[in-house]
C-alpha positions in Angstrom: -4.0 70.1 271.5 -1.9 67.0 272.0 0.6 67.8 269.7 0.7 71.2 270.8 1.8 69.8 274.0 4.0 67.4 272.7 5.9 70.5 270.9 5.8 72.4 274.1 7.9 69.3 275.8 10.3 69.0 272.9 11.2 72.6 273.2 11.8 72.6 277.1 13.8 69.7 276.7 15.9 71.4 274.1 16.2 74.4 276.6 17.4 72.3 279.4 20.3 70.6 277.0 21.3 74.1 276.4 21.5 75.0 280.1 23.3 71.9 281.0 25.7 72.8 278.1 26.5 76.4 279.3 27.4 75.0 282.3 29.4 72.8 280.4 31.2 75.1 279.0 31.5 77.3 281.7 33.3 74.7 283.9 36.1 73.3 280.9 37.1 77.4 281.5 37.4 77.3 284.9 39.0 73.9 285.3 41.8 74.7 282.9 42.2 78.5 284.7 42.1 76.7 288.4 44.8 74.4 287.0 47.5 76.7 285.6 46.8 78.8 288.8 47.1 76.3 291.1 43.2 77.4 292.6 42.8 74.5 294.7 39.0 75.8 295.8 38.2 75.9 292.7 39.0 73.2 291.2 37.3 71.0 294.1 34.1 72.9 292.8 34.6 71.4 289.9 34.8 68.1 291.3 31.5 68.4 293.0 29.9 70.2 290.1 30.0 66.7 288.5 26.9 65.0 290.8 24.6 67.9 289.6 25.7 67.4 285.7 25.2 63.6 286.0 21.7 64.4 288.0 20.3 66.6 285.1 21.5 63.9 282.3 19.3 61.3 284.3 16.6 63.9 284.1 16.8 64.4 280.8 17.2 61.1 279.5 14.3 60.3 281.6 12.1 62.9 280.2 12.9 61.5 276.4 12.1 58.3 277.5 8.8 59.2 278.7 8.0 61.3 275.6 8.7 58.2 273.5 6.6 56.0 275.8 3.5 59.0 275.7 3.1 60.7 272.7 5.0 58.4 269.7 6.7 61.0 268.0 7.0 60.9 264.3 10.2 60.3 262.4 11.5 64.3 262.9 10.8 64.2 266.5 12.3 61.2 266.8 15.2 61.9 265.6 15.6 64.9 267.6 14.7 63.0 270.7 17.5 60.4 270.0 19.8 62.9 269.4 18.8 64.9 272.4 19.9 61.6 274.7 23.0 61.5 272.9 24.2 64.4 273.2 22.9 64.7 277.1 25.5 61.9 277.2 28.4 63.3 275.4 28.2 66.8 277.9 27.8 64.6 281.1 31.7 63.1 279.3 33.0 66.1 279.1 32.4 67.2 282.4 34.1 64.3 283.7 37.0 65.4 281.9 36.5 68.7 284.0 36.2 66.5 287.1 39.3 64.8 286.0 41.5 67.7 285.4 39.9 69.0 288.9 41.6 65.9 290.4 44.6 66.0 289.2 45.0 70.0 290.2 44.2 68.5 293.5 47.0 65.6 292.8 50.0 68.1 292.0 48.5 70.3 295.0 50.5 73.4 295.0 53.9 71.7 294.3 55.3 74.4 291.5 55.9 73.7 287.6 57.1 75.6 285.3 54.4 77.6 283.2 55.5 76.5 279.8 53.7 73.3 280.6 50.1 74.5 281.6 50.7 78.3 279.2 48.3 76.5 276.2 45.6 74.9 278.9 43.5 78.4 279.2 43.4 78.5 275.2 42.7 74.8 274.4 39.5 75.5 276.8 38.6 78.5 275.3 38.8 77.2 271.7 37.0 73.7 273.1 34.3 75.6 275.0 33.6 77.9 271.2 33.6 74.6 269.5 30.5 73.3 271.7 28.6 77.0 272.6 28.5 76.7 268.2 27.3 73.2 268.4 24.9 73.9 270.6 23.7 76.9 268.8 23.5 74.0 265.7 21.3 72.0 268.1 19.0 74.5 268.8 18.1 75.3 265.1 18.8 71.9 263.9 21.2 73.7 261.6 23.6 70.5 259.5 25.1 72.9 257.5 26.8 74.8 260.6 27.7 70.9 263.2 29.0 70.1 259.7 31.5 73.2 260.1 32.4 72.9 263.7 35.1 69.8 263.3 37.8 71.5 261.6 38.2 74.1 264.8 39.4 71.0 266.5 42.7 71.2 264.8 43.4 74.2 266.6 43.2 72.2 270.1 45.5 69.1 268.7 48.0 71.6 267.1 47.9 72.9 271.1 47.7 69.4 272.6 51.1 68.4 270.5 53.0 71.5 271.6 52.5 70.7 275.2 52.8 66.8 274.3 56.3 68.0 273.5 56.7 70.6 276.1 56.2 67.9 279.0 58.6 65.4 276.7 61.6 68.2 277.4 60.4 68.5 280.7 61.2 65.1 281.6 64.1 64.6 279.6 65.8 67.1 281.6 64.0 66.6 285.2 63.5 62.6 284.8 62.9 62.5 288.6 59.3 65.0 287.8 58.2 62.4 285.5 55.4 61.3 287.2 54.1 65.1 287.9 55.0 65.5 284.2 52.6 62.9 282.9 49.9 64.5 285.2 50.1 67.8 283.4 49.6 66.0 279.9 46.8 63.9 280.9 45.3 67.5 281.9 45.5 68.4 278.2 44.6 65.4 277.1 41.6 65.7 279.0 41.0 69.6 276.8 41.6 67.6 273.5 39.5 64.6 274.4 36.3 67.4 275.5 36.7 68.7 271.6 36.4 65.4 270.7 32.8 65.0 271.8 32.3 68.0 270.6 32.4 66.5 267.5 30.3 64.1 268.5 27.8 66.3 269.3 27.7 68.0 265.5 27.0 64.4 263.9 24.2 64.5 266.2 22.9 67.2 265.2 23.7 66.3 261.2 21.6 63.5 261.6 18.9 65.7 263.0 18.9 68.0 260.4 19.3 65.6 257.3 18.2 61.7 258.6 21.4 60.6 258.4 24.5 59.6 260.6 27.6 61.1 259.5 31.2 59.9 261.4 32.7 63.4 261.1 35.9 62.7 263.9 
């Protein structure tokens, strides 16, 4: 019966880490959209949709805590526990890169820019949010085989990061006085690239889940 229980748990806290993580991936949409359109209401959403993210990672991480501290999971379980407060960890990061990209929206306000600089943004999320709805789906079925696939996508976003790293460097060489503005819209990238990032992360998580050990996959 106690290890019935202890199963139960285990499960709903999976189930919350996949919640948190469709928000997750909802929002590094939205951001990026709010910020090539200029959607200043939206992007303050995102901002505030931070406090609830980092309230469910406390939750979580609480509730693995208390599962260590109550039932003394075997090596398996353990495993998946650890994990499962890792990862929490790495989707509260990259929602504060949503939060940052919301913030800097906010910063440019609706001053204009030419669309060649933000045209990638909507795609880099897209291919960033694919990357971690797959590593969650890895997660959830403790599937190695699959996190172990997920890292190559990730070239896609730096091939799209390095064609607006040189979009903004024309920019400013022939508006030096935008600079500033400039190096705003990057960081907004940056932010995209950095999210796949931990994403991959989050697949040598869920490696070690799946086979014991931690593989660097980044």
């Amino acid at each position: 019966m106690l290890r019935e229980s202890f199963t139960q748990e285990l499960r709903q806290l999976q189930d919350e880490i996949l919640r948190l993580g469709s928000e997750v991936e909802e929002h590094l949409v939205v951001a990026a959209d709010a910020f090539r359109k200029r959607d200043m209401l939206r992007s303050q959403r995102m901002i505030k949709a931070d406090e609830w993210i980092n309230e469910r990672r406390l939750d979580i991480m609480s509730a693995c805590l208390q599962l260590i501290a109550t039932q003394q999971p075997i090596a398996g379980d353990m495993r998946l526990i650890a994990a499962t407060m890792e990862i929490v960890g790495e989707l509260e990061r990259i929602h504060d890169y949503v939060k940052g990209i919301g913030r800097i929206s906010l910063l440019i306000g609706d001053e204009p820019f030419p669309d060649t600089l933000a045209s990638r943004m909507p795609e880099m999320a897209e291919k960033t949010r694919y990357m971690l709805h797959r590593a969650l789906e890895a997660y959830s079925r403790k599937d190695a085989t699959l996190a172990k696939a997920i890292p190559a996508e990730d070239t896609a976003v730096d091939t799209l990061y390095n064609q607006t790293h040189k979009a903004v460097i024309d920019y400013i060489i022939a508006h030096p006085e935008k600079m500033e503005k400039a190096h705003r819209i990057e960081w907004t990238a940056h932010n995209l690239e950095r999210s796949a990032d931990r994403v991959i992360n989050i697949c040598e998580w869920v490696v070690y889940v799946g086979t014991g050990k931690y593989e660097e996959m980044s």
